[in-house]
C-alpha positions as CSV (number, residue, x, y, z in Angstrom):
1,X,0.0,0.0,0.0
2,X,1.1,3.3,-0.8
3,X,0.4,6.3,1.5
4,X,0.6,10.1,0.5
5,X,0.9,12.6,3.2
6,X,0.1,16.5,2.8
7,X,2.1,19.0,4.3
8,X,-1.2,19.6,6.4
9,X,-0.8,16.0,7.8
10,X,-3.8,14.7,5.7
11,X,-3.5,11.7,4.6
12,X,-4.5,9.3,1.7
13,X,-3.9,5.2,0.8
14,X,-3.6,4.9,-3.0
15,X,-4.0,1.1,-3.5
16,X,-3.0,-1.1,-6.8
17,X,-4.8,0.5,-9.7
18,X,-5.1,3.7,-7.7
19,X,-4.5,7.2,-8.6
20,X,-4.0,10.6,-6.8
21,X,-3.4,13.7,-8.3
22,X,-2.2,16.7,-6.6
23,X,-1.5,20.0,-6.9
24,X,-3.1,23.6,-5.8
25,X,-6.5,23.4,-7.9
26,X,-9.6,22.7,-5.9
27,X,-10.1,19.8,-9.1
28,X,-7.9,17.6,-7.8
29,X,-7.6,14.4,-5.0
30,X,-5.2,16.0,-2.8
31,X,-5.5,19.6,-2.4
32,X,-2.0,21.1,-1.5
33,X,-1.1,24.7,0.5
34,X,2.1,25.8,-1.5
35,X,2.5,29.8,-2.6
36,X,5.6,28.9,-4.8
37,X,6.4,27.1,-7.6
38,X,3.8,24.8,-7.6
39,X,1.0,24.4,-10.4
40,X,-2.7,23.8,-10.0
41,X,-2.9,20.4,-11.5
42,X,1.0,20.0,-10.4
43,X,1.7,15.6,-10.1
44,X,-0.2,12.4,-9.9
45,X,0.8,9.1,-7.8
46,X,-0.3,6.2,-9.6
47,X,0.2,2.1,-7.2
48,X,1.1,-0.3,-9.3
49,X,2.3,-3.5,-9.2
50,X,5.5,-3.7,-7.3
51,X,5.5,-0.2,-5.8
52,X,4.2,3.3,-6.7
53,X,5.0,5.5,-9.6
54,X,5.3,9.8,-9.9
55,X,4.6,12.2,-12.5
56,X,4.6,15.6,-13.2
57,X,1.5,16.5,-15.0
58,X,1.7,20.4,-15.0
59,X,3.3,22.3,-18.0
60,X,4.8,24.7,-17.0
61,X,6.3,24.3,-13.8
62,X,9.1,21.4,-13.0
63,X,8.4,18.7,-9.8
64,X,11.2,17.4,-7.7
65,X,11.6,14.0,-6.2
66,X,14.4,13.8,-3.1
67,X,15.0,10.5,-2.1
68,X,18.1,8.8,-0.4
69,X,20.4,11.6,-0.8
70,X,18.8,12.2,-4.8
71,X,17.3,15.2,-5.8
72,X,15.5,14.5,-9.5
73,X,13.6,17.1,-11.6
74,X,10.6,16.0,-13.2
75,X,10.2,17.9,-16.2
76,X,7.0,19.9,-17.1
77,X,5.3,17.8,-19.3
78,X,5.3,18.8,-23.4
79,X,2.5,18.1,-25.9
80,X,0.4,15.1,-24.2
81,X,-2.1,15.1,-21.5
82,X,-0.1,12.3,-19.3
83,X,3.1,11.9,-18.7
84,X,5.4,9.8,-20.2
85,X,8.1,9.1,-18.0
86,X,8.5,9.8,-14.0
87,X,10.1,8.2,-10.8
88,X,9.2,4.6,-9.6
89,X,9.7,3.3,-6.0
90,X,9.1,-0.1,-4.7
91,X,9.4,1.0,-1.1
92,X,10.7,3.4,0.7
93,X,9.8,7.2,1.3
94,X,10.1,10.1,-1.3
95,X,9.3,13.6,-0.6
96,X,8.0,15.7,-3.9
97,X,7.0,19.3,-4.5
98,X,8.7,22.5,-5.8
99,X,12.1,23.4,-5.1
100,X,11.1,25.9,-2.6
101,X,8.6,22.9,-0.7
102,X,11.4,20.9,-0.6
103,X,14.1,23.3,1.0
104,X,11.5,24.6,3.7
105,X,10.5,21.2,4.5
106,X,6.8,21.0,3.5
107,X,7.0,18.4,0.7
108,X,4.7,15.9,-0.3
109,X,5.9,12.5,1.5
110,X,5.2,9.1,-1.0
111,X,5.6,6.0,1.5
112,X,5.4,2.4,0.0
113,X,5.2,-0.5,2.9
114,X,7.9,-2.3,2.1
115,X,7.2,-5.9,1.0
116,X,3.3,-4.6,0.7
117,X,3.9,-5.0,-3.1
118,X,4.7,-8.9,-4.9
119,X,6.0,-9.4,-8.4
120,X,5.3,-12.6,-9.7
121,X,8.5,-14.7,-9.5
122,X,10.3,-12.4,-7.0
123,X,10.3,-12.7,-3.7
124,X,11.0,-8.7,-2.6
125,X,13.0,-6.1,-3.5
126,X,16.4,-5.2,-1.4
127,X,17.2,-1.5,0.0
128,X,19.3,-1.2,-2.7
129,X,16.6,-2.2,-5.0
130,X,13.9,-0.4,-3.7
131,X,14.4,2.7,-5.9
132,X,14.9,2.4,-9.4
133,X,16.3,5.2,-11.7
134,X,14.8,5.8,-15.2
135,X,18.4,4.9,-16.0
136,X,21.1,3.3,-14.4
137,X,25.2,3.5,-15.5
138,X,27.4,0.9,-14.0
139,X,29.6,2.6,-12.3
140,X,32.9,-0.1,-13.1
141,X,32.5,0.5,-16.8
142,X,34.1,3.1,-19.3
143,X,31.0,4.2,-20.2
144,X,30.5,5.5,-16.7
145,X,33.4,7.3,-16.3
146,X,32.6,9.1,-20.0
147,X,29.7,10.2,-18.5
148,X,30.8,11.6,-15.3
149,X,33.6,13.4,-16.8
150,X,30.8,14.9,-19.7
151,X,29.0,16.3,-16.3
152,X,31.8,16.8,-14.0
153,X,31.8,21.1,-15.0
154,X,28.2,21.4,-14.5
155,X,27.7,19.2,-11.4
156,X,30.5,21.7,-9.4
157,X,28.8,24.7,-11.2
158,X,25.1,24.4,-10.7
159,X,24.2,27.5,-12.4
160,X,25.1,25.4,-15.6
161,X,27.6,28.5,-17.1
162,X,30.8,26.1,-17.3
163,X,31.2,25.3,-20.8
164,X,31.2,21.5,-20.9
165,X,34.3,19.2,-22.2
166,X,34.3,18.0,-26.3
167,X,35.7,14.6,-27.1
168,X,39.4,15.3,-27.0
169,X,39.1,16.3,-23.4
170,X,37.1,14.4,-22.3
171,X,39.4,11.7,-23.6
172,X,42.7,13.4,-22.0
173,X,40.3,13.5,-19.0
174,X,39.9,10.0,-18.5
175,X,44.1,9.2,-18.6
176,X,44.2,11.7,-16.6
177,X,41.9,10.4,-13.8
178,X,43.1,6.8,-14.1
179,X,46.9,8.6,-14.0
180,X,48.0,7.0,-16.9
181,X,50.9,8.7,-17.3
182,X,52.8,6.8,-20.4
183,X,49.2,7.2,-22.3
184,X,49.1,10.8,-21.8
185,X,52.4,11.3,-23.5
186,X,51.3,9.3,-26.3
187,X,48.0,11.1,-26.2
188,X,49.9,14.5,-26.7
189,X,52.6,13.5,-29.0
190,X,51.0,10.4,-31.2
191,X,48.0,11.4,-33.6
192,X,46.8,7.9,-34.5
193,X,46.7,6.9,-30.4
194,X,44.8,10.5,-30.0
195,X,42.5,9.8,-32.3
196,X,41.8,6.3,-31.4
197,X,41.2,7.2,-27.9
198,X,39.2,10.0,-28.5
199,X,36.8,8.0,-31.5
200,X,36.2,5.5,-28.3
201,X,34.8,8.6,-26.5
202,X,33.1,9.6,-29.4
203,X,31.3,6.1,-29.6
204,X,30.4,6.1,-25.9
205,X,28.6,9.6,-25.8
206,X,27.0,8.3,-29.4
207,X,25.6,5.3,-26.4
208,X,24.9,7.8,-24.2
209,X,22.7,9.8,-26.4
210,X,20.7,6.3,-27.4
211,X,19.7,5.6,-24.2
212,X,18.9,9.2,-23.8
213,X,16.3,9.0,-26.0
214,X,15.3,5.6,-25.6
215,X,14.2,5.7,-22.1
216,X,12.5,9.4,-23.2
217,X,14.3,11.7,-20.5
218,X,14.7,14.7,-22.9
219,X,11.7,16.8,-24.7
220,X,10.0,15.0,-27.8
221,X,11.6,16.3,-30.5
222,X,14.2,17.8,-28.9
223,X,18.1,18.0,-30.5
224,X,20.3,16.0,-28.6
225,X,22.9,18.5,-28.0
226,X,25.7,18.2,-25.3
227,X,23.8,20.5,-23.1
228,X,20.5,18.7,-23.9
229,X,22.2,15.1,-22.9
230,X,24.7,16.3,-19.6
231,X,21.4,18.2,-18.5
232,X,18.8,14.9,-18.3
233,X,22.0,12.7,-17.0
234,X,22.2,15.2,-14.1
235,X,18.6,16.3,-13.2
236,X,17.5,12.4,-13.6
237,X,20.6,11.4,-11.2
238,X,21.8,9.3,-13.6
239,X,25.0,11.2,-12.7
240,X,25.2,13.1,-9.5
241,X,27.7,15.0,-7.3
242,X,28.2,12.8,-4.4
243,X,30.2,10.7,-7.7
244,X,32.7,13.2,-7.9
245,X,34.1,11.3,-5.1
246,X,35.0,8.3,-7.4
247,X,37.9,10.2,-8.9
248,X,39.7,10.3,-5.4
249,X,38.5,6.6,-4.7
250,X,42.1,4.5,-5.1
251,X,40.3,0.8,-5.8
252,X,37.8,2.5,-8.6
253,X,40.5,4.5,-10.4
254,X,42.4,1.3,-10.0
255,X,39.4,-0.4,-11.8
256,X,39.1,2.5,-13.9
257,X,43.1,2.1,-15.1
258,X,42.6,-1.6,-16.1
259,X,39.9,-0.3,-18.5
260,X,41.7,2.8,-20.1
261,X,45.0,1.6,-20.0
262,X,46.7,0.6,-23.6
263,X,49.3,-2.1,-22.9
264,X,49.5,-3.0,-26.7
């Protein structure tokens, strides 16, 4: 069962099959007390099997979700009347609202019982399952590391002004990190290793970009620019900053090296 708590302390059970909407409009299920940054008709909180599922389903302004250290926008939705993608939880709590009901404390709270939800041929979810990402990078891959270097400028500058890093650098970026130190002399002094380095960057943002799209965290239509891309990887915590602290980690650099490293 899932349980939705107002700031006010009202609460409502949305069970299997069940739907709440939310928002400040007098139209909808829960009505909610917020002056800023909220929308009439602002989110909806659907159960379904296995846990419970959020959307934004205003147009114009964004809805966060802040769970286990996370802090994901929800973008306003474009061009449908339902949204297409959101935030699923099998259990746990997650607190959603504007920015500003977030940092004064008087968010909506979304609490699935754990083990109150079965999925036929499981037998529960662990902690560490219990929130799923709309996408999820391993972090002991290079595609990983491509991506958190891509996002590194903009996750220590969130106003988002940092211009962020092109192939090449990214590519020096990762011998760098992995302190490859014979490879970065190669990379500066031998074209052909340069660009064969930097055309495996190239590939993995090309895989970055696919799943992107596939899993729809950018705008229909939309360009994938570099800006476009680092943007949904960051406000979807696909990336986030509390990874920054995998470049000073010894044993995942160390994983990191075995991957980047050219021994040939």
């Amino acid at each position: 069962m899932t349980q939705v708590t107002a700031p006010s302390g009202e609460v409502v059970e949305v069970p299997e099959g069940g739907r709440l909407e939310f928002g400040r409009g007098a139209d909808v299920d829960l009505v909610i007390a917020a002056d800023r940054g909220l929308s009439r008709r602002a989110g909806v909180v659907v159960g379904v099997p296995g846990g419970a599922w959020v959307a934004n389903l205003s147009g114009t302004h964004a809805l966060y979700v802040e769970t286990d250290g996370y802090q994901v926008r929800l973008p306003p939705l474009e061009g449908r009347s339902e949204p297409m993608g959101g935030w699923f939880t099998r259990a746990g709590v997650l607190l959603v609202g504007s920015r500003a009901m977030l940092d004064e404390g008087q968010a909506v709270r979304v609490e699935v019982s754990q083990g109150a939800w079965s999925v036929p041929g499981q037998r529960g979810a662990s902690d560490e399952e219990a929130t799923l990402r709309p996408l999820y990078l391993d972090p002991k891959t290079k595609l990983f590391l491509v991506a958190l270097l891509w996002c590194r400028p903009w996750l220590l500058d969130p106003g988002r002004s940092t211009p962020l890093p092109r192939v090449p650098e990214i590519a020096r970026g990762a011998l760098s990190v992995t302190e490859a130190h014979h490879e970065l002399e190669r990379f500066d002094k031998d074209p052909a290793f340069r660009e064969r380095i930097a055309a495996r960057v190239g590939e993995h943002l090309r895989v970055l970009r696919r799943k992107i799209a596939s899993r729809g965290l950018s705008r229909p239509g939309t360009r994938l620019s570099d800006e476009v891309v680092v943007g949904a990887l960051i406000d979807h915590a696909v990336i986030t900053a509390g990874d920054l602290a995998k470049l000073d980690d010894p044993s995942w650099c160390s994983r990191q090296e075995d991957l980047w490293w050219d021994r040939s």
